[in-house]
N, C-alpha and C positions, 0 to 999 in steps of 0.2 A: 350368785349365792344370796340368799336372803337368810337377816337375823331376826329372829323372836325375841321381845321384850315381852316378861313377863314380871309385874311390880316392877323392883328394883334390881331384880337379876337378870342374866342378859345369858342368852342360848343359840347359839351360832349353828343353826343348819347345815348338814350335807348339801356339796353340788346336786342339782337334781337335773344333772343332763340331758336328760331324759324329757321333760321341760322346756329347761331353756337353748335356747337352740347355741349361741353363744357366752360366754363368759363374761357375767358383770361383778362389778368387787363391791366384797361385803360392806365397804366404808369408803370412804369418801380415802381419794390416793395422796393421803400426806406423807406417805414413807418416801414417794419420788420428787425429789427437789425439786426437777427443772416443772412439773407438774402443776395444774393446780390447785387448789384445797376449792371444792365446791360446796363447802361449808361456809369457808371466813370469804371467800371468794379470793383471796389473796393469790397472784402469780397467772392472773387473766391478762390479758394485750393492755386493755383498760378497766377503767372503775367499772364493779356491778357492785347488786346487791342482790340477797337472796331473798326472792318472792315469793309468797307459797299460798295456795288457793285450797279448799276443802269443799268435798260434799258431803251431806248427812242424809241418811233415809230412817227413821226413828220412829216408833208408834208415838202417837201422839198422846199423850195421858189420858184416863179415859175411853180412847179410842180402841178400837182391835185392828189396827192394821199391823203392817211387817215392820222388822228390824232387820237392816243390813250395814249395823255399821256405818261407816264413812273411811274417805280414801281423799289422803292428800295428792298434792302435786306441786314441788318446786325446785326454781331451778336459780343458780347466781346469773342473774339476767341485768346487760349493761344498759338500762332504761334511763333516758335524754342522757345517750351518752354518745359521741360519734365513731362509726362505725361505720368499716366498707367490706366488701366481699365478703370471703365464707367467715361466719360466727359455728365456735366451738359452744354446742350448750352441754352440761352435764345437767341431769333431774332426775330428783329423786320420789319414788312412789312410797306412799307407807298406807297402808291397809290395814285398819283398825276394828277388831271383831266384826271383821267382816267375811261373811261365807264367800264372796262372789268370786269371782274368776277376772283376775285383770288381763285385759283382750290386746291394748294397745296404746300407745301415745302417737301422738305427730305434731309438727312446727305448722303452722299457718303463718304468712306475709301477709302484707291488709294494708290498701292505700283506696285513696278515696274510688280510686277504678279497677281494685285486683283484689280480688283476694284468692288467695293462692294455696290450698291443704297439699301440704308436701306428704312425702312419702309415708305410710306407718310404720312405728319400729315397736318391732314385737319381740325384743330379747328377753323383755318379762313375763311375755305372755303365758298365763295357767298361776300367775303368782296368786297366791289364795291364803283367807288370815283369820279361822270360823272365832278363831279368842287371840286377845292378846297382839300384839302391833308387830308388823311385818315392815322391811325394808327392803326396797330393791333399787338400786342404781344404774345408770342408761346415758346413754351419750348421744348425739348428733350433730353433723355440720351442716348450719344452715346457710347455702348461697343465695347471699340480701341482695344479686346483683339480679335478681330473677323480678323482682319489681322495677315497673318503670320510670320512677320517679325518685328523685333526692328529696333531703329535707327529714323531719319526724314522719315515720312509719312505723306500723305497728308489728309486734311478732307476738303470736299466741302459742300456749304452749296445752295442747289438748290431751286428756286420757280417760279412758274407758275399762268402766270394769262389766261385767256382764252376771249379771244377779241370779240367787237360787229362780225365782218365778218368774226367768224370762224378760226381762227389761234390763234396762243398760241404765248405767249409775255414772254421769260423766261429771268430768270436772276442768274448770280451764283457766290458765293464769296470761297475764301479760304483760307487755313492756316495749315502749316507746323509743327506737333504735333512731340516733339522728344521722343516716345511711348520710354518703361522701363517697357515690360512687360514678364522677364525674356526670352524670346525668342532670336533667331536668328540675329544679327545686319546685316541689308541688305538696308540702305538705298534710297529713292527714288531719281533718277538722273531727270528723263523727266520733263523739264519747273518748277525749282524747285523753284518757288517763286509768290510773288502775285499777281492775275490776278483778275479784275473786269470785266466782261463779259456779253453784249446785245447780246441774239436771238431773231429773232422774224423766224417764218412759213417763207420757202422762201430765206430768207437771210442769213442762218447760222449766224457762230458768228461775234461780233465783241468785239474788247477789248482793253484794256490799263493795261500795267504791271509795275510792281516796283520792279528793281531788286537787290534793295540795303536792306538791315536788316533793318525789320520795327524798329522806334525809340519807346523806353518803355520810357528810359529818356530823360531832357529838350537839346534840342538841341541849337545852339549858334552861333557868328562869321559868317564866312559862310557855311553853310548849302551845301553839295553836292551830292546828291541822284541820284540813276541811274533809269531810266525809258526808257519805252518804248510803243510805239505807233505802232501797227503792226497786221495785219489779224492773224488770227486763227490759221490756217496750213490746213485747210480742204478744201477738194474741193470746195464745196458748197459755203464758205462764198466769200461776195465780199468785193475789194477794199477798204481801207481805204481815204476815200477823204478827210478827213479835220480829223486835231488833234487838240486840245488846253488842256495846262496845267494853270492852275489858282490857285492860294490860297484865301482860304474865300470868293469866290460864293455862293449865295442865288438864287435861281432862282424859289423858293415857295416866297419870297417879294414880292410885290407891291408896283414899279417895280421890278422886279429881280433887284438884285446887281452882276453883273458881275465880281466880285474880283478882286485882281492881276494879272493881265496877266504874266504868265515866260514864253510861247510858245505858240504860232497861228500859222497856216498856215493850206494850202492845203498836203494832202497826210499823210502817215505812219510817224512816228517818229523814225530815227533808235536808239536803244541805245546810250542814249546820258546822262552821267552826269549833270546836273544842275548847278548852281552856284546862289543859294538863301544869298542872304545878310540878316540874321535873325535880323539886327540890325537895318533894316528900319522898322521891324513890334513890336507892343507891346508886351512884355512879357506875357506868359498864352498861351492857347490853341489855335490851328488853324488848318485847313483841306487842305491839298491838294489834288487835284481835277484834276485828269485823266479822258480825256475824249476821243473817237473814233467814227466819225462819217461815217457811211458806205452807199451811197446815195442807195439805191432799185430801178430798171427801173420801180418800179410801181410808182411813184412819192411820195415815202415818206424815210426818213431817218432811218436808224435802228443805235443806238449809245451806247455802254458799257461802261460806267462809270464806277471808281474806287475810292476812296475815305482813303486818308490816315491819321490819326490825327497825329498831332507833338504840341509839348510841347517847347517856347521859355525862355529859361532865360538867357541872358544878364546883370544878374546881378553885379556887382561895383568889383567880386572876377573872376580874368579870368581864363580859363579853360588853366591848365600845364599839366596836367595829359593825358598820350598818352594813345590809345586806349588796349584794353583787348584780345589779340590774343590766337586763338583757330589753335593748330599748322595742318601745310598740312597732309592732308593724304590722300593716294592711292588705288586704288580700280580697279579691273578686272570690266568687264562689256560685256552683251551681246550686241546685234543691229550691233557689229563691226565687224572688215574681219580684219586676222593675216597679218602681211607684210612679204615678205620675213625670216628676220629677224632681227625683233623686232615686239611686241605687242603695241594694244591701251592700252594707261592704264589713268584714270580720278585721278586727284589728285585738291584736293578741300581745301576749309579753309576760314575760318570768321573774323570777330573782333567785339568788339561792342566799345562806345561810347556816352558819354552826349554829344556830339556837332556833333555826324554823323562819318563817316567813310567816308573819301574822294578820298581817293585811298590804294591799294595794290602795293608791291613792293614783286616779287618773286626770289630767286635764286634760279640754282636746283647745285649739287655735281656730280660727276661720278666718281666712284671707287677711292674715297676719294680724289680726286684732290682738286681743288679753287672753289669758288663759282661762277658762271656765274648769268645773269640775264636772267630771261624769257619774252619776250614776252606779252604782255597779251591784251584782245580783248579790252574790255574798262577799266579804270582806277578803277573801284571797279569791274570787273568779281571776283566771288569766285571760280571759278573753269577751269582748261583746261585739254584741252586732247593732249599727248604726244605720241609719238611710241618709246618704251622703245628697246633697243638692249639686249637679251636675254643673260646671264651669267654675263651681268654688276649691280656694287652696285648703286642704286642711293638713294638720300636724296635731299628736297626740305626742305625751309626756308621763312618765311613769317616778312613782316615789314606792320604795318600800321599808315599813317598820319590822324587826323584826321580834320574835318571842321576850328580848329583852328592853325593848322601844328605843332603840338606834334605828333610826329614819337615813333611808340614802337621798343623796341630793336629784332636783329633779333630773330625769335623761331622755331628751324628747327622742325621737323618730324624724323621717326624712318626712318633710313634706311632699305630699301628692293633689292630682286632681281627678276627681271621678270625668269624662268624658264619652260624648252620646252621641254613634254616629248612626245616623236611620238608616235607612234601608236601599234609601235615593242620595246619600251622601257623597261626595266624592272620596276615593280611597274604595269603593265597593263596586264592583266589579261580576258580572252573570255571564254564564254562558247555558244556553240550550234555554226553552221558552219558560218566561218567568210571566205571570201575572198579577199585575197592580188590582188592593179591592180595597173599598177603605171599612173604616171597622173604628167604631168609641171607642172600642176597649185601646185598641193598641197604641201603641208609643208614637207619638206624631199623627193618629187619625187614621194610620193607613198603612198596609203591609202589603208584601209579594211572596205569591206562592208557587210555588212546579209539584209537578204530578210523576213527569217523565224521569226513568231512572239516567243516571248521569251529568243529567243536569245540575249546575253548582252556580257557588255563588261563592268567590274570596276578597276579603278586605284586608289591606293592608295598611298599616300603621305603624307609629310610633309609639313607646309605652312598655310599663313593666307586668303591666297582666290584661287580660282580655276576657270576656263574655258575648257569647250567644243569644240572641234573643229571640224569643220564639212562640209558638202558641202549643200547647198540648190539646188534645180531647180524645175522643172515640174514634175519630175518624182520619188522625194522623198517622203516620209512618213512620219510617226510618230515615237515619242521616247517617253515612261517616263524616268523621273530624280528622282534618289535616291541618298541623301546623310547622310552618314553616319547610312544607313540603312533607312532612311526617306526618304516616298515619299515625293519629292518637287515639279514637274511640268510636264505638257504631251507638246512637243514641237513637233510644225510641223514642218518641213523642206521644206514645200513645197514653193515653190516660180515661178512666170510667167518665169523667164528669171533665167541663172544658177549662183551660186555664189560660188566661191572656198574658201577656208580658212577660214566660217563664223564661228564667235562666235557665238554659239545659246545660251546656257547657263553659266552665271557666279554666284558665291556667294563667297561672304568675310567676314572674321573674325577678329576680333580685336588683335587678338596675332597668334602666330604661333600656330598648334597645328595638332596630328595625323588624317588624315580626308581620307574616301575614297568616289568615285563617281560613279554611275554603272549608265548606259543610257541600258537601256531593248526594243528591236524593240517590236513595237505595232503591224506591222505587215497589215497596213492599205490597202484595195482592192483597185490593180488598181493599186499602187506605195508603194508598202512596203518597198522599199530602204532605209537602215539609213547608213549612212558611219561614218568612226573613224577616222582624219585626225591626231588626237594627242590630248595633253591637254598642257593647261600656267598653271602657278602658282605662286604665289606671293612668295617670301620665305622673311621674316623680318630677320635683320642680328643686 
């Protein structure tokens, strides 16, 4: 069933059976107790929050292109929250003076090796809204046991609507699931955090991100969140021309309400911390509201909305209590290239907060010396990337201040040691013909390559994460990856232009422990080269 909102009266639709093919209810089911409200999010397994992402297709002022409205999508999604097997989502669609035809939604799973578009659910399908704001609600169970790895992973929640002139209007929200399903811990690294996103046909995406830890409780004082206003990364999408940040916009009102403004202008937004003063708005609930507007030379705007709720109390008892730190920890990783000597290594870390998290203060240790300070991109990054010097201890430490400047005490991390075993190492191990060539570029002067499919090469070790080291170009192949006797991934090495020292493959563990790696040529026509440049390894001390 879907409702019409029109102004401030409200007009409740016949079933249109005919439509939809099953039964969705008009409002969110707070009449059934054991149920649960997919609004406050209340009477879920665990904590969520409710996310909600928009797109806009808009003539542009001035311009003569089309107008088709825009169409939400959100759903109470349990983001850095832990989570195993099937997730209940309920999501709700709203279609605002918009002519189009909503087609579909579906859950996508997303880990650094999977991404996985589950089934489409089409209960809404022909939902249609030419004036005035349309509602339609939908359900799914997603099994998170479908990815092969523990740890934060990501779950996307996609939908489509299908416009008068033929292109598709999509929209997509997300949320960072910390799966517990006895598996692998391999954490997702790529753009690990919230993103509200407009495509339209044409335009690729556009979006607005939030890269501070969504708030579950009431925040306070002032309020410092990190955001960001910034194109996609893909070819396709254009320019970001205009950003604006708002709290409590209505723009379904008569007139819209244009909220607070905390940023306008022309162009991208780069990561930039906030400084909301919580104490000029009333205690209780309130939205902030990311917005990316990206102009189309067809003359219309294509714009991805984000949407974040926060919770005020300011209440007469002030917040002493310093923020909850979740200590550094260090992780191997593929996409990189070895240096001389030392490796990429990602070392990450959170905190949470009733009043926000307003900055991070990090030091790192070497071979047990003083504490130094690091660096960091913006004032709440969780995460950076270091080139670690091989055979050295290091240990990192985290402080956090939060919206009302309570500082938590420092809380280091386990010390580790980055670890470089070549290719002639002992622990590494060939079977079927390997040849030695030597080469500047590579690690130690000199690497071994096979041509022949099934030929391998496994090291065995001790240690909590490992890496591949390898060379990419034009003229490489393919590998599978087995560890610890498990197949885990078939990697190309092929690449336009040649790459020395590439990381192709990594995986990490939470403690030390006996682990081997075997990379087997595939043997692929035309370029079956796999080279063996060495292996890292994380060793915990």
């Amino acid at each position: 069933m879907w409702r019409r909102l029109r102004g401030v009266g409200v007009v409740v639709a016949a079933m249109l059976s005919a439509v939809l093919p099953a039964p969705v209810p008009t409002a969110p089911r707070e009449a059934a107790a054991a149920s649960p409200n997919p609004l406050t999010c209340a009477g879920y397994p665990e904590p969520r929050v409710f996310l909600e992402s928009q797109t806009w297709w808009i003539q542009t002022p001035g311009k003569t292109g089309t107008t088709f409205g825009h169409m939400h999508v959100g759903a109470c999604l349990p983001t850095e929250r832990t989570v195993s097997g099937v997730v209940g989502i309920d999501v709700r669609i709203i279609l605002h003076d918009n002519p189009g035809e909503f087609d579909y939604w579906n859950p996508v799973l997303v880990s650094d090796t999977q991404e996985l578009s589950l089934s489409h659910v089409t209960d809404l399908h022909g939902l249609t809204c030419p004036s005035g704001t349309c509602v339609g609600w939908s359900h799914a169970d997603v099994d998170t046991r479908q990815l092969d790895y523990d740890g934060r992973q990501e779950l996307r929640i996609r939908a489509y609507t299908n416009t008068p002139d033929g292109n598709i209007m999509h929209s997509s929200i997300n949320a960072f699931l910390d799966l517990a399903n006895g598996k692998t811990v391999n954490p997702l690294d790529r753009r690990a955090y919230q993103r509200g996103k407009g495509w339209y046909t044409g335009s690729g995406y556009c979006e607005a991100s939030f890269l501070s830890a969504v708030p579950y409780g009431p925040v306070s004082g002032t309020w410092a969140p990190t955001v960001l206003v910034a194109d996609h990364g893909a070819t396709d999408d254009l320019a970001v021309t205009h950003h604006t940040i708002r709290i409590d916009p209505d723009f379904h009102a008569t007139p819209p309400k244009p909220g607070t403004i905390i940023s306008d202008g022309a162009g991208q937004l780069a990561a930039t911390a906030l400084s909301i003063d919580t104490r000029t708005l009333a205690n209780g609930a309130h939205k902030l509201h990311l917005r990316a507007d990206c102009d189309d030379p067809r003359g219309s705007t294509n714009s991805g909305v984000l949407v974040v709720p926060f919770t005020v109390d300011n209440g007469s008892t002030a917040d002493t209590t310093p923020p909850t730190t979740v200590p550094p920890a260090s992780r191997l990783l593929a996409g990189t290239r070895l240096g001389i000597t030392s490796t990429p290594v990602r070392t990450a870390w959170s905190a949470s907060d009733a009043s926000g998290v307003a900055s991070y203060h990090i030091d790192r240790q070497v071979d047990a010396g003083s504490w130094t300070a690091v660096a960091l991109p913006t004032a709440t990054s969780r995460a950076i990337w270091q080139g670690l010097a091989f055979g050295h201890l290091y240990r990192y430490q985290v402080k956090a201040t939060d919206g009302q400047g309570n500082t938590s005490a420092p809380l280091p991390g386990g010390s580790f040691k980055p670890l470089l075993a070549q290719q002639s190492s002992t622990g590494v191990a060939y079977a079927g013909t390997w040849t030695t060539v030597r080469a500047s570029t590579a690690s130690g002067g000199s690497l071994k390559y096979a041509t022949r499919r099934g030929a391998y090469v496994k090291y065995t070790f001790v240690g909590s994460g490992v890496a591949w080291v390898t060379a990419k170009g034009p003229h490489r192949g393919s590998a599978r990856v087995y560890v610890d006797g498990l197949y885990r991934a078939t990697v190309s090495l092929y690449s336009s232009t040649y790459t020395s020292r590439a990381i192709a493959y990594a995986l990490n563990w939470s403690a030390n422990g006996t682990h081997s790696i075997k990379i087997v040529v595939v043997g692929t026509a035309g370029r079956p080269r796999v080279d063996v440049d060495g292996f890292v390894r994380l060793y915990r001390s």
